[in-house]
N, C-alpha and C positions, 0 to 999 in steps of 0.2 A: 504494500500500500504506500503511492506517494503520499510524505506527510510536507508539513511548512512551517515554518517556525514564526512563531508569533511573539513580537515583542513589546513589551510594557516599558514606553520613556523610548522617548524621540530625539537623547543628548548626548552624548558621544557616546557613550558607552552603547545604548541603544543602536545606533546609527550605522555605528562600525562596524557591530552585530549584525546590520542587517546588511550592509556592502558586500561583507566578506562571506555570508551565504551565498548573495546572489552570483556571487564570485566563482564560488561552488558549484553552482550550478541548484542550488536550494530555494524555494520561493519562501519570501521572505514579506512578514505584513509589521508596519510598525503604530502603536496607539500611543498616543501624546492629546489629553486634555487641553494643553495648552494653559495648564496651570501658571499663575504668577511668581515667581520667585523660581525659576530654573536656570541654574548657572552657566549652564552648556554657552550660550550665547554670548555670556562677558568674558570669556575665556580668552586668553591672549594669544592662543597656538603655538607659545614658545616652549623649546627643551633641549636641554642637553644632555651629555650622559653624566656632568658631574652633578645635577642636579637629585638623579637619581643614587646616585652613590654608592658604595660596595650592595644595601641592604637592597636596592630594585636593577641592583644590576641588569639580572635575567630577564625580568618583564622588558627592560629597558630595550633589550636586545634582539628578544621577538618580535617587538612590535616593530620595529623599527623598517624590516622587509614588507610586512604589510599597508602601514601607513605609505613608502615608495611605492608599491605595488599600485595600492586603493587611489593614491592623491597624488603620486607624487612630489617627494620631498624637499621643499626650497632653504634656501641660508639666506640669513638678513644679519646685517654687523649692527651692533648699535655701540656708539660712544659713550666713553667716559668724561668725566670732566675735564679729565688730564690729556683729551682728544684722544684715547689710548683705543683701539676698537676691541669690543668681544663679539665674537661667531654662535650665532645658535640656529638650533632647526626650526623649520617653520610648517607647520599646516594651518591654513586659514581655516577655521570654526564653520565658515561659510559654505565649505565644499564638502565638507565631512556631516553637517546636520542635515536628519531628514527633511527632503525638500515637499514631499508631501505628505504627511501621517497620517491616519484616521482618526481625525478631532473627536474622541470619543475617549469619558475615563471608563477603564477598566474597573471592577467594583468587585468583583472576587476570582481567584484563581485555584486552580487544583495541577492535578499532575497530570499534566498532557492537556488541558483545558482553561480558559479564560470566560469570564461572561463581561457583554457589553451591551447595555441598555437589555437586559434580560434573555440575551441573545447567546447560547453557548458556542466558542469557539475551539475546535480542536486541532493539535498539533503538537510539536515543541516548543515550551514558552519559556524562555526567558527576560526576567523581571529585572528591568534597570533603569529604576526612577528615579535615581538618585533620592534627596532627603525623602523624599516617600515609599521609598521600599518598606520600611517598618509597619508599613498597612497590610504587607504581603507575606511579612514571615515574623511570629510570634517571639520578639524575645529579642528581637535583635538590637543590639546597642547602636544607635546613628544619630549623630549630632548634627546639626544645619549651621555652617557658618556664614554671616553675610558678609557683601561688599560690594562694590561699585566697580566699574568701567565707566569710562567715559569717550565720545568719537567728538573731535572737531575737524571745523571743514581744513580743508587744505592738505598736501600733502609737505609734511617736516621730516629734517633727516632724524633717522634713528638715535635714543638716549637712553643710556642708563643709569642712576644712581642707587648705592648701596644706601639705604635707610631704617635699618636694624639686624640684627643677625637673623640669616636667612631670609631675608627682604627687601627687593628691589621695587623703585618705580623708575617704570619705564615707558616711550613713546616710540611711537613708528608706525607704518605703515602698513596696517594689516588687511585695510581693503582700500581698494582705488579711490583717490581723491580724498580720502579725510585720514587722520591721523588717531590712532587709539592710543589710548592711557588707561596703567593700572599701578595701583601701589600695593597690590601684594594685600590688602584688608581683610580680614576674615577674621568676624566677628559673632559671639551670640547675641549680645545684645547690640545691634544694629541702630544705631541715634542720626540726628542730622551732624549731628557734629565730624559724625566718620565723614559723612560727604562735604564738609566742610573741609576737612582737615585732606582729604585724597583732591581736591580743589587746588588746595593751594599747593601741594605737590605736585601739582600737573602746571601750575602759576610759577612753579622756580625752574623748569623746564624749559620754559618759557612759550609755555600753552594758555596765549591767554583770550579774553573772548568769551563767549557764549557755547559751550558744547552744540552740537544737533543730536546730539542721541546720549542718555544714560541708561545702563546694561547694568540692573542688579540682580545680585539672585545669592540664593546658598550651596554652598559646596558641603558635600557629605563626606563627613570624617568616622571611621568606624573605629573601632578599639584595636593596635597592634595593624593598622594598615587597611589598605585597601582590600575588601573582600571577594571572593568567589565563592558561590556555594552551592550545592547538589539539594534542591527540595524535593526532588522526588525522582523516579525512573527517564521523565522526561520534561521536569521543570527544574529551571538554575535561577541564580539570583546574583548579582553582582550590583557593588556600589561601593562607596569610599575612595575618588580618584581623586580628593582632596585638591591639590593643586598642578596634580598629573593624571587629568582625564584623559588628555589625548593618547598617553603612554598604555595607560589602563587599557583604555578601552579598544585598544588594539590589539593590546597583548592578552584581553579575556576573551575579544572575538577571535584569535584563534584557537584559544584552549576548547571554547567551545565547540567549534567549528570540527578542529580537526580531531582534537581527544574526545570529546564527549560522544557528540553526534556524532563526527564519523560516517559520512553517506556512501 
């Protein structure tokens, strides 16, 4: 019996999941309510391997064929203060999000099956809503951290500043014509003041003006890392890409793809 895989979150994790089926040669359906606060979209697309570190080495490594494969993978330098340049990889957010989902939330799942608007779906589902997965699996520990992005018009050249350990704000060009900014925020209690205060970080940059677009949302952070997990003979569940969605969620669309399922 041909089966399809059905997926729950439309942001990278989701997305990837579903490129790298259709890749496969797997039909692949993806649902996104379209809920408020989903981080996929402020995401800056940047990464390196130091980023990742000895501890995500490996994910760093798999995914790393796929993401070329799926999008192929670009380099953008951005500046130091000292004009010094640093090198990172780039996948634009824009190319990798489902372009079309089915605006439809999901409301309960089982193993091998999804319902939507009362309507039961079968397949392989994998469940990657980021902060909302916790609706889908009993017990699980996931935090929602927030923060901002922000896009102004024009295109400026690439910046970086170091702004706390483990914390850069940076600017560049991440889609044609406007310039995106992020400072690395990720917050539970989410106030005006962060956007105040990521404001005037993107103001000593020297981004200054009126934005055309702010990108907030929360990143899901699980206990001891980003998660994968087996709920059933043919439902998984994945989330926690914290601040390396793009890495994740490449390197669990293939664990899925090719270890789980297996077509």
């Amino acid at each position: 019996m041909t089966s399809k895989l059905l997926i729950v979150g439309g942001g990278l994790f989701g997305s990837q999941a579903a490129t790298y089926a259709r890749a496969r040669g797997i039909e692949a359906t993806v649902f996104d309510a379209g809920l408020p606060g989903a981080a996929s979209p402020a995401a800056a697309g940047l990464f390196k391997e130091a980023w990742a570190g000895r501890r995500f080495h490996e994910p760093f490594r798999q995914a790393l064929p796929v993401l070329d494969q799926l999008y192929g993978i670009r380099k953008v330098q951005l500046r130091h203060d000292d004009d010094t340049a640093e090198e990172f990889l780039f996948v634009p957010p824009g190319t990798i999000l489902a372009a079309n989902p089915v605006r439809r939330r999901v409301t309960a799942i089982g193993d091998g099956w999804l319902e939507v608007d009362g309507q039961r779906h079968e397949g392989w589902v994998y469940v990657a809503a980021g902060v909302w997965c916790g609706a889908f699996s009993a017990g699980l520990q996931i935090t929602g951290k927030a923060g901002a992005s922000y896009v102004f018009p024009g295109e400026r050249r690439g910046r970086i500043r170091s702004i706390a350990r483990g914390r850069q704000a940076l600017a560049f060009v991440r889609d044609a014509e406007t310039t995106f900014f992020s400072d690395g925020t990720a917050e539970v209690d989410y106030a005006d003041a962060h956007d105040q205060q990521t404001l005037a970080h993107a103001e000593s940059l020297g981004l200054t003006g009126v934005p055309v677009q702010r990108l907030w949302g929360r990143r899901p952070y699980t206990r001891g890392g980003p998660l994968f997990r087996r709920l059933g003979e043919r439902t998984w569940l994945a989330t926690g890409g914290r601040k390396m969605g793009t890495i994740f969620g490449a390197a669990f669309a293939r664990r899925l793809i090719d270890d789980e399922i297996r077509p």
